[in-house]
N, C-alpha and C positions, 0 to 999 in steps of 0.2 A: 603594631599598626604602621604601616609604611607610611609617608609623607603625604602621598594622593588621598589617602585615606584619611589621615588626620587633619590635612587641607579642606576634603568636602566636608566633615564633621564642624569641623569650626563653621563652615559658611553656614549647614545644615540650623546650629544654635544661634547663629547669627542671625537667622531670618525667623527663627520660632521666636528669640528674644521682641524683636521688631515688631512681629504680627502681637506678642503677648501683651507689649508696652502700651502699642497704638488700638491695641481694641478690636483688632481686624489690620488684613492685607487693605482696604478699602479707608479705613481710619489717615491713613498715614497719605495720601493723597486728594483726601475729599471732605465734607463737613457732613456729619450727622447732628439733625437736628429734633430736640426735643416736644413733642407736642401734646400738649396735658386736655381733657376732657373727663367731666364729673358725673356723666353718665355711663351705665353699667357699658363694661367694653364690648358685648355681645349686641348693643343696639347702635352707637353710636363708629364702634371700630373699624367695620366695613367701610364707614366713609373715611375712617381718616386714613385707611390702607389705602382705597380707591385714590386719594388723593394725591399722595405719597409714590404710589406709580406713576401719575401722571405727572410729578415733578421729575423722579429721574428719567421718563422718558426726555422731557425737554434739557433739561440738564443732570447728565450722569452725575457729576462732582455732588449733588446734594443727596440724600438722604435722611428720610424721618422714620423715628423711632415711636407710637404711640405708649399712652400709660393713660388707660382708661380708670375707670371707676374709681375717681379720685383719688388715685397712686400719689399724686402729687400733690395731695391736698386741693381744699376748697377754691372755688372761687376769688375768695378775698386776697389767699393767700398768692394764686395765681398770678392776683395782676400783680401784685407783689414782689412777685417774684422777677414778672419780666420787665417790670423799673427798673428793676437792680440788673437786669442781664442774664440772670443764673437760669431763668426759664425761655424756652425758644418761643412757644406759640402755643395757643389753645384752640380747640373747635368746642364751639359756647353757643346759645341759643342769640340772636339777634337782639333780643332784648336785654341782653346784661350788661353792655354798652353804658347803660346809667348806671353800672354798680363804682368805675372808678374816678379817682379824681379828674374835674372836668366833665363828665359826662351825665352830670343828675338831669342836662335837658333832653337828653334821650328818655327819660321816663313817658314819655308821652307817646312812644315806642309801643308800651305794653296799656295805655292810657283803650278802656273800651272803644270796639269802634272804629280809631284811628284808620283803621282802612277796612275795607268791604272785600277786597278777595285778594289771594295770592301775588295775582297783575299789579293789584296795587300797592303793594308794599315792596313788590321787587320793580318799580315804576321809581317807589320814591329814594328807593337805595341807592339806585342808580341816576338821582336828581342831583343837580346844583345846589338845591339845600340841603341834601344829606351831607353831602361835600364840606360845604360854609359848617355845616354844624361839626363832621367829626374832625376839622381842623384843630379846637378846642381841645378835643378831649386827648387826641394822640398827644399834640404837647403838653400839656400836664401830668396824664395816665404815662408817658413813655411807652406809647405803643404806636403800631403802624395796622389799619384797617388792612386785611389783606383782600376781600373780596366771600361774597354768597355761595355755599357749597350744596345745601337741600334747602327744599320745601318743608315745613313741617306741617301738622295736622292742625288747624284750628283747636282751641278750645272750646268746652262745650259744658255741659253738667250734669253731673249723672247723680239719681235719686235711690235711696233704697224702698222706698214705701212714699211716696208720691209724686204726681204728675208735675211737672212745671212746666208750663203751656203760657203763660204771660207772668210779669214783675212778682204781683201779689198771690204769686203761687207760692214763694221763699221766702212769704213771711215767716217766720221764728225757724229756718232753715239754718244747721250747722254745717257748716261746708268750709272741706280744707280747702285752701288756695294759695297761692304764691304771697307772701308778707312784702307786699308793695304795696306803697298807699295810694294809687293809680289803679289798683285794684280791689283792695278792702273799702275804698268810698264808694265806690256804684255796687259794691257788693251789698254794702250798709244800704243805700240808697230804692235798692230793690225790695229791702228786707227782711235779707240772711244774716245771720252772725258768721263774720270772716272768722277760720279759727287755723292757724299755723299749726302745722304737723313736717315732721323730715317724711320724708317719699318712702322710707322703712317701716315708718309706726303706722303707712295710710289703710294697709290691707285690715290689720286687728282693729282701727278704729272703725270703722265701716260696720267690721263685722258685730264686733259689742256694741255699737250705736255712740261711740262717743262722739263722732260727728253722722252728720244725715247722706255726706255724699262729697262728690270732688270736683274739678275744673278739668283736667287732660282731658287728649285727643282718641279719636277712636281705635290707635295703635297702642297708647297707652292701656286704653282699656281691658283690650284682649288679651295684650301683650302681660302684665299684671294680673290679669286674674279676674277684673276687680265685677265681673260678670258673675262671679260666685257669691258677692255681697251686695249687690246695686241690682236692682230693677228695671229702672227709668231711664234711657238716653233725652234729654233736651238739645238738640243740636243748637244752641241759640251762635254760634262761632263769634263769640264777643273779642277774642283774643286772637288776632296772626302773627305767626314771625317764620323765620327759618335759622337757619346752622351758618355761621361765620368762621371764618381765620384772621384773630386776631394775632399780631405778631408783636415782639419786644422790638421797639424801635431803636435800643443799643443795640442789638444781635443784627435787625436790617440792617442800617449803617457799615456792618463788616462786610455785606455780603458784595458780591460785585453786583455790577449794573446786569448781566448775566444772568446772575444769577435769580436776584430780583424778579425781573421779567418770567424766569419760570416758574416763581410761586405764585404770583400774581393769575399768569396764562393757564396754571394747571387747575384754578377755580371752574372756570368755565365746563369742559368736560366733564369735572366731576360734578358739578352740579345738573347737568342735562341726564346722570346717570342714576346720582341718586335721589333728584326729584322725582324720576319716572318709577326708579324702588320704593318710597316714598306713597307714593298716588296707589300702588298696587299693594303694599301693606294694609294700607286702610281701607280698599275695597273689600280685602279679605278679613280684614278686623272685624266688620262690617256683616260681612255675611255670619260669620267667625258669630259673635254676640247674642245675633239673631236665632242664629241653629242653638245657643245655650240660654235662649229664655228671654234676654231683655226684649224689650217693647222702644222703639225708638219715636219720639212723639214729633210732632208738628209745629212746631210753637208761635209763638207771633212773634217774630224776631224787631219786626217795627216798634214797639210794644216798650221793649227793652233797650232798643236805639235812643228811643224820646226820652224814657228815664237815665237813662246813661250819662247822654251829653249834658242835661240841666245839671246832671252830677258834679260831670267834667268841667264842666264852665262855671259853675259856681264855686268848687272848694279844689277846682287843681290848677288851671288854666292861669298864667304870671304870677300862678306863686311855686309850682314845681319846673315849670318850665315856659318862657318866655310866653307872653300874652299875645292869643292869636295863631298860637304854633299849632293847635291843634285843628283849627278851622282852614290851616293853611293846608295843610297834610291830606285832611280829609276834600278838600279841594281838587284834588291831586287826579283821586279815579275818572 
């Protein structure tokens, strides 16, 4: 081996060692960040890719990694995680904001009701008291709000064997639903028994009857199947929220003012792109459901407004979250 030779060989492992150590030619100059969501990666991943391009177009130096379908574990353990720093950021439905410390007055977030259409809930997010309120919970949770990426589909209810057209349709109704008690009280309240199920076990219970029916959206519906064991759509849209980037407010802290600005800026885009993917899923859920049999009914959404809120106002309203918070919100439209 003559010396040129043995010369470029050394530089050759020199640079393979470097690219092997740092993870990539890209590692060793820029920050890869981590971003966890608990939804299957096939529904949620496109937006968190969508977003991720629009980050390094505004700033190259950043890069995000996604790890969908609770790679990273749960929820709990997420925030958990990005107290300590170890986790970058997650994309989470808007209402989980009351799962960590500081934030149980967000509960009123997923509280029936709380707002009447999309406008309004991306009205209040973007208010001075969404503001006053997630100051609270970033300092305690160690987290930094990063800003609204989609739209999601109302909640809704869907039946295997009857109609629910007003409250007293759900009498002795078993229906899965999210185990929030901002939900299981008006659920109680109308006349169903709330019954907890993981989102795994919701198709075989349907099917064998352990419970009568469920709460998701009409992307949900299609998207799951759940058209092969359910009948009935009620659209009653008692629940709104959309898709968030919550960040570790140790890991923000590191980033530059630069950098910053680009996670923040690259919200916007992605949300104008995959609201309108979003809006166009569920038109074809829709038709989707329809061509495989359900029956989509008409209900009296007023009906279930009025039993709601005497719900909300009597057994939730300063004692889950400050009194008057939900009069104030619902204000808002």
């Amino acid at each position: 081996m003559t010396t040129s030779t043995k010369t470029r060989w050394i530089l050759l492992m020199t640079v393979t060692l470097l690219i092997v150590s740092t993870g990539g030619v890209f590692a060793a100059s820029g920050k890869i960040l981590k971003i966890a969501f608990v939804a299957p990666s096939p529904v949620w991943g496109p937006i968190a890719d969508y977003y991720a391009k629009e980050v390094a177009k505004i700033e190259p130096s950043l890069r995000i990694k996604s790890f969908g379908s609770a790679q990273l574990g749960p929820l709990p353990k997420n925030f958990a995680d990005m107290k300590m720093g170890t986790l970058d950021m997650v994309l989470t439905d808007s209402g989980v904001l009351s799962l960590p410390k500081g934030g149980s007055h967000f509960g009123v977030i997923f509280a029936p009701y709380a707002f009447n259409s999309q406008a309004h809930i991306r009205k209040y997010f973007a208010s001075d008291l969404f503001r006053s309120m997630i100051v609270k919970t970033e300092k305690e949770a160690g987290i930094k709000y990063v800003g609204w990426v989609a739209d999601r589909s109302p909640r809704l209810i869907t039946t295997s064997n009857r109609k629910v057209l007003k409250p007293g349709d759900m009498k002795g109704l078993k229906l899965r639903v999210p185990l929030l008690k901002s939900i299981s009280v008006v659920m109680e309240a109308w006349g169903a028994t709330p019954t907890p199920l993981s989102a795994s076990e919701m198709y075989m219970a349907m099917k064998q009857g352990v419970v009568d029916g469920q709460d998701n959206g009409f992307d949900a519906i299609f998207g799951a199947k759940y058209y092969e064991v359910q009948k009935y759509v009620s659209p009653i849209n008692y629940i709104r929220s959309g898709l968030v980037i919550i960040m570790s407010k140790s890991v923000w802290k590191k980033l530059s003012k630069k950098e910053q600005k680009a996670l923040i800026a690259a919200t916007e885009p992605t949300d104008k792109w995959a609201s309108k993917r979003n809006n166009e899923i569920v038109a074809r859920s829709i038709k989707g459901i329809k061509e495989k049999g359900m029956i989509i009914l008409d209900p009296d959404i007023e009906a279930f407004k009025r039993t709601a809120t005497i719900a909300v106002k009597e057994k939730l309203d300063g004692k889950v979250w400050p009194a008057g918070l939900y009069d104030k919100i619902r204000a808002m439209d």
